[in-house]
MARBA-3410 file (N, C-alpha, C, O; in Angstrom, 1 decimal):
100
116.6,23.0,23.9,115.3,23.6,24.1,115.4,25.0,24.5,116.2,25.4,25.4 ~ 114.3,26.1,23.6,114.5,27.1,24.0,114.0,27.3,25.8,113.4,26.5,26.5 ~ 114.6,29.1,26.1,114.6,29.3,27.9,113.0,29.4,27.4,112.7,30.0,26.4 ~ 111.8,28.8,28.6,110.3,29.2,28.3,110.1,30.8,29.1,110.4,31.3,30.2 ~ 109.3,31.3,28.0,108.9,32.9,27.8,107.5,32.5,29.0,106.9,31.5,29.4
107.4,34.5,29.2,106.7,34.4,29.9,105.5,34.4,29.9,105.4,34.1,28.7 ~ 104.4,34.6,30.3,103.0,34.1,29.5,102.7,36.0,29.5,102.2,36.6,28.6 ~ 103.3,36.4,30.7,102.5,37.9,30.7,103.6,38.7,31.4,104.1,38.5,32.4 ~ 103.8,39.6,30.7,105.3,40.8,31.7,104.5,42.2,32.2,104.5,43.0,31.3 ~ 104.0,42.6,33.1,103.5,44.0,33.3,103.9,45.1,32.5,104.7,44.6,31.8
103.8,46.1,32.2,104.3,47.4,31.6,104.8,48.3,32.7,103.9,48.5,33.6 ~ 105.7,48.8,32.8,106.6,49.9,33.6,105.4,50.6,34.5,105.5,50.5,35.7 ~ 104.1,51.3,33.7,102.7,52.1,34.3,102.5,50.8,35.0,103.4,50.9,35.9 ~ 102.0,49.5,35.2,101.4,48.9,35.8,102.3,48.3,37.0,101.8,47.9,38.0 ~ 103.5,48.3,36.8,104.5,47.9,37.8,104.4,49.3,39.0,104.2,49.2,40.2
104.4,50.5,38.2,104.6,52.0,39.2,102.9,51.5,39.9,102.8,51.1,41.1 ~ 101.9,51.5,39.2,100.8,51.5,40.1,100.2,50.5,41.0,99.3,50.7,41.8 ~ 101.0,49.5,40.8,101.1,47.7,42.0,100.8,48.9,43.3,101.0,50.2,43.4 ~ 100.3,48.1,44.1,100.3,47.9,45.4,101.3,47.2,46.3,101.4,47.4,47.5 ~ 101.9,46.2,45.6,102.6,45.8,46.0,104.3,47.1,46.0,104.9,47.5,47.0
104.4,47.6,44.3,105.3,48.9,44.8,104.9,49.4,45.5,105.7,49.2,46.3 ~ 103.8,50.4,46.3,103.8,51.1,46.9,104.1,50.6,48.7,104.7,51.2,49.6 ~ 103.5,49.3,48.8,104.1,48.7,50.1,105.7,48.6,49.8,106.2,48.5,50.9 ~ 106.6,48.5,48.9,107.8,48.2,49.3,108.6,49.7,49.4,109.7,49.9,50.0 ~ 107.6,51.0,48.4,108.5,52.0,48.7,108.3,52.2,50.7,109.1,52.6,51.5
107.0,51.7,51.0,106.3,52.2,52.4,107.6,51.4,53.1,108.2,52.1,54.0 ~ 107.9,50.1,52.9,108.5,49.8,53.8,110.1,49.6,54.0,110.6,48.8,54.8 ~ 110.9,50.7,52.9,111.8,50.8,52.3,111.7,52.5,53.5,112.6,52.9,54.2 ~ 110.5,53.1,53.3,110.8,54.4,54.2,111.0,53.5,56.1,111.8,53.8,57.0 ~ 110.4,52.8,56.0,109.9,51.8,57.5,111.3,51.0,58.2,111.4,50.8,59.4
112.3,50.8,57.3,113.4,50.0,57.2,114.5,50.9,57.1,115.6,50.6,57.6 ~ 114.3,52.1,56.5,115.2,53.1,56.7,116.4,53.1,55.5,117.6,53.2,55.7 ~ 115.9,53.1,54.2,116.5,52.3,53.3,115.6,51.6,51.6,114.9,50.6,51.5 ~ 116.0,52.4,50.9,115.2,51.9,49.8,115.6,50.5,49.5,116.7,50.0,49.7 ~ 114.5,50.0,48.9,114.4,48.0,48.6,114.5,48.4,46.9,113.9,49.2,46.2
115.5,47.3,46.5,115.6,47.6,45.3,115.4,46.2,44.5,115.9,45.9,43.4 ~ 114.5,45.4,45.2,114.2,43.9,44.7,113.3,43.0,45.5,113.3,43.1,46.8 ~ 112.7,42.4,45.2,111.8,41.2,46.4,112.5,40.7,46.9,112.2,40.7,48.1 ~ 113.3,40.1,46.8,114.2,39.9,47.6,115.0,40.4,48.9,115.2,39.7,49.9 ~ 115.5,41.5,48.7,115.9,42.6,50.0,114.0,42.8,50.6,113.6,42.6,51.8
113.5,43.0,49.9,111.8,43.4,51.0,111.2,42.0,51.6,110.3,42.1,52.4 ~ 111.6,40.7,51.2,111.4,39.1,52.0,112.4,39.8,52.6,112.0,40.6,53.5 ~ 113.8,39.7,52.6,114.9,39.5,53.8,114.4,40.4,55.0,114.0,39.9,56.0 ~ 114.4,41.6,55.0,113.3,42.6,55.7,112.6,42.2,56.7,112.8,42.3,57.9 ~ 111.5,41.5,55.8,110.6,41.3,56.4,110.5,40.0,57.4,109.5,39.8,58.0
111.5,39.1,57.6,111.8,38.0,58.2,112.9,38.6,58.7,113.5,37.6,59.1 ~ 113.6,39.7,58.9,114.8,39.8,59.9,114.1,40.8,60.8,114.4,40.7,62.0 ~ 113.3,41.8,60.5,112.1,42.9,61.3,110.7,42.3,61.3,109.8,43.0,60.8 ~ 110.5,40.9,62.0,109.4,40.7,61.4,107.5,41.4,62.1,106.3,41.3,61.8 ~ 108.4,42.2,63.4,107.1,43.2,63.8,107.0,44.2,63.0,106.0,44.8,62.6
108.5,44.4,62.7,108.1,46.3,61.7,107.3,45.7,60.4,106.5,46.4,59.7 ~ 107.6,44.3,60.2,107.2,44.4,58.7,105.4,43.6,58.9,104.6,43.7,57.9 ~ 104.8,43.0,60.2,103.5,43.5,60.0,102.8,44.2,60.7,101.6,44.1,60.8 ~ 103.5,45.0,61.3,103.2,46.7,61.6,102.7,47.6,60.4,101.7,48.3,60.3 ~ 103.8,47.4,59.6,103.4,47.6,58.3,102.4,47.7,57.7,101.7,48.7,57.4
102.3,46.1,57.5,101.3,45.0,56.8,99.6,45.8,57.5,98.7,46.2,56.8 ~ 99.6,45.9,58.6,98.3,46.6,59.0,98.3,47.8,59.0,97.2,48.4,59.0 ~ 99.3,48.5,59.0,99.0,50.7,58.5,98.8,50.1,57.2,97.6,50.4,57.0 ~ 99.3,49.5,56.2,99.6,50.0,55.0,98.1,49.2,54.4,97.8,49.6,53.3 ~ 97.3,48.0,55.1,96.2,47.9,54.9,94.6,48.5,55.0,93.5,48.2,54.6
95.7,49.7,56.1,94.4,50.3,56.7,93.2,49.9,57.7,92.2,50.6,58.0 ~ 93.6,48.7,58.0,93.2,48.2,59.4,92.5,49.3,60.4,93.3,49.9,61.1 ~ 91.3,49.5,60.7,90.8,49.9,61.8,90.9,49.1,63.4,90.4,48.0,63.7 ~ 91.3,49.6,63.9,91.8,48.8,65.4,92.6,49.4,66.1,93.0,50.5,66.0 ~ 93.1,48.4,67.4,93.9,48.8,68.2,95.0,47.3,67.6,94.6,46.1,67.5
96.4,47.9,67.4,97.3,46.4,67.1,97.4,46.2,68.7,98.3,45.4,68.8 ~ 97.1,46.5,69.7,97.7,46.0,71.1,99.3,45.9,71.1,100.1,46.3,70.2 ~ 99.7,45.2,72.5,101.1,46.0,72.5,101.8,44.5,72.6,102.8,44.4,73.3 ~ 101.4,43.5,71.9,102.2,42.4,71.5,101.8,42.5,69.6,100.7,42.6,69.1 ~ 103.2,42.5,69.0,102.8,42.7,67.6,102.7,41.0,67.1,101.7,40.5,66.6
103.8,40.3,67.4,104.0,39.2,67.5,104.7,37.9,68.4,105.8,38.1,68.9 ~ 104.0,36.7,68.6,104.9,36.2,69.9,105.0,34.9,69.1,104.3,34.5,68.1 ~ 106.2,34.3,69.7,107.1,33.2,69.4,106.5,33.8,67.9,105.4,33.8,67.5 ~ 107.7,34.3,67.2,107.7,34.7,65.9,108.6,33.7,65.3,108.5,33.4,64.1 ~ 109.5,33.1,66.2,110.9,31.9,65.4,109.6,30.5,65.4,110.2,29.4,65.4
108.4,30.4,65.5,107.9,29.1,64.9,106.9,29.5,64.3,105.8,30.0,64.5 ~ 107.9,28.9,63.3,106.7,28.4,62.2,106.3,27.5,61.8,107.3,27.1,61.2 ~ 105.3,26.5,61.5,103.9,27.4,62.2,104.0,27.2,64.0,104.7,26.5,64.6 ~ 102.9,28.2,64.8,102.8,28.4,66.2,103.0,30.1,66.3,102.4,30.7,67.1 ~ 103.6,30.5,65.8,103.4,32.0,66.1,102.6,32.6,65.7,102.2,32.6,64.5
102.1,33.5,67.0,101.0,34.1,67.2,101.0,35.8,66.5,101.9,36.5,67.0 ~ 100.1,36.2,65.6,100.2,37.7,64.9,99.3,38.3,65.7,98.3,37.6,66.1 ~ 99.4,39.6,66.2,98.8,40.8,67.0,97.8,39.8,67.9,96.6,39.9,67.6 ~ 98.1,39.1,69.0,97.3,38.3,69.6,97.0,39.4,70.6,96.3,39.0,71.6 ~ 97.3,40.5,70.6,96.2,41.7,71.9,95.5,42.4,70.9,94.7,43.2,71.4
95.4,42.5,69.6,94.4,43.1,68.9,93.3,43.6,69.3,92.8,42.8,70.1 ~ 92.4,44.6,69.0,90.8,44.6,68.8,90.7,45.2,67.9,91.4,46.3,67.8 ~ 89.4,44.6,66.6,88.9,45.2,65.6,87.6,45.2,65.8,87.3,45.0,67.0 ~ 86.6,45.6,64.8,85.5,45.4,64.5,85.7,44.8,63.2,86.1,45.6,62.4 ~ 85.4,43.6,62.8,85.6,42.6,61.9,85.0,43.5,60.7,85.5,44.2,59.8
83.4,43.3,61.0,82.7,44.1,60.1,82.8,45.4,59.3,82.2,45.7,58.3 ~ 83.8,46.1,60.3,83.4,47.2,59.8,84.7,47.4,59.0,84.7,48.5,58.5 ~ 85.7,46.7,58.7,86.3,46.4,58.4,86.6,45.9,56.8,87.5,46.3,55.9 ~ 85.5,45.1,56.7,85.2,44.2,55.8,83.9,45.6,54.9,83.3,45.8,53.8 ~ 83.9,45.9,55.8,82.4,47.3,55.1,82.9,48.6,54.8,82.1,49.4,54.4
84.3,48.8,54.9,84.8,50.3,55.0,85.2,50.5,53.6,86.1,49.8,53.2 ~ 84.4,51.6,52.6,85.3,51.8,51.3,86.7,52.5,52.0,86.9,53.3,52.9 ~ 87.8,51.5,50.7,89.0,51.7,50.1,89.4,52.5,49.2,90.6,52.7,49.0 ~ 88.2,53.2,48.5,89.0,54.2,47.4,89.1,53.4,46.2,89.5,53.9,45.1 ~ 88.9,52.3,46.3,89.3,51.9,45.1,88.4,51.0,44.4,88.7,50.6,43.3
END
């Protein structure tokens, strides 16, 4: 049996303009160290797992305060708690053009 093909491959332009590349060059600068696979940017992000959603909220553009717990009991999963001193404005949040 032939290996099964893939239904859809990006083109080189649509890989450079992901979002997703642009978060891993961001957090390749964040890490101190360019990521040269999804792989190294998961390991990352489960061995730094504040820098990596420290991150996750600059690089979303989050309006707020992250408060000064980024994350608590981070070793359970599930039960750990993400930016539990936070404050947003939900709304405005959800209302703020992106640019895009």
């Amino acid at each position: 049996m032939a290996a099964e093909q893939p239904l859809w491959t990006p083109t080189q332009d649509q890989i450079d303009a992901a979002p997703l590349t642009a978060f891993t060059k961001a957090a390749g600068v964040k890490a101190g160290g360019a990521f040269s696979s999804y792989s190294q940017l998961h390991a990352w992000s489960v061995e730094d797992r504040e820098g990596f959603w420290s991150l996750v909220w600059d690089f979303c553009g989050i309006v707020g305060d992250k408060g000064d717990n980024l994350l608590v009991d981070g070793d359970k999963m599930p039960g750990a708690s993400f930016f539990p001193d936070a404050t947003l404005n939900f709304a405005e949040n959800l209302l703020k053009k992106t640019g895009s």
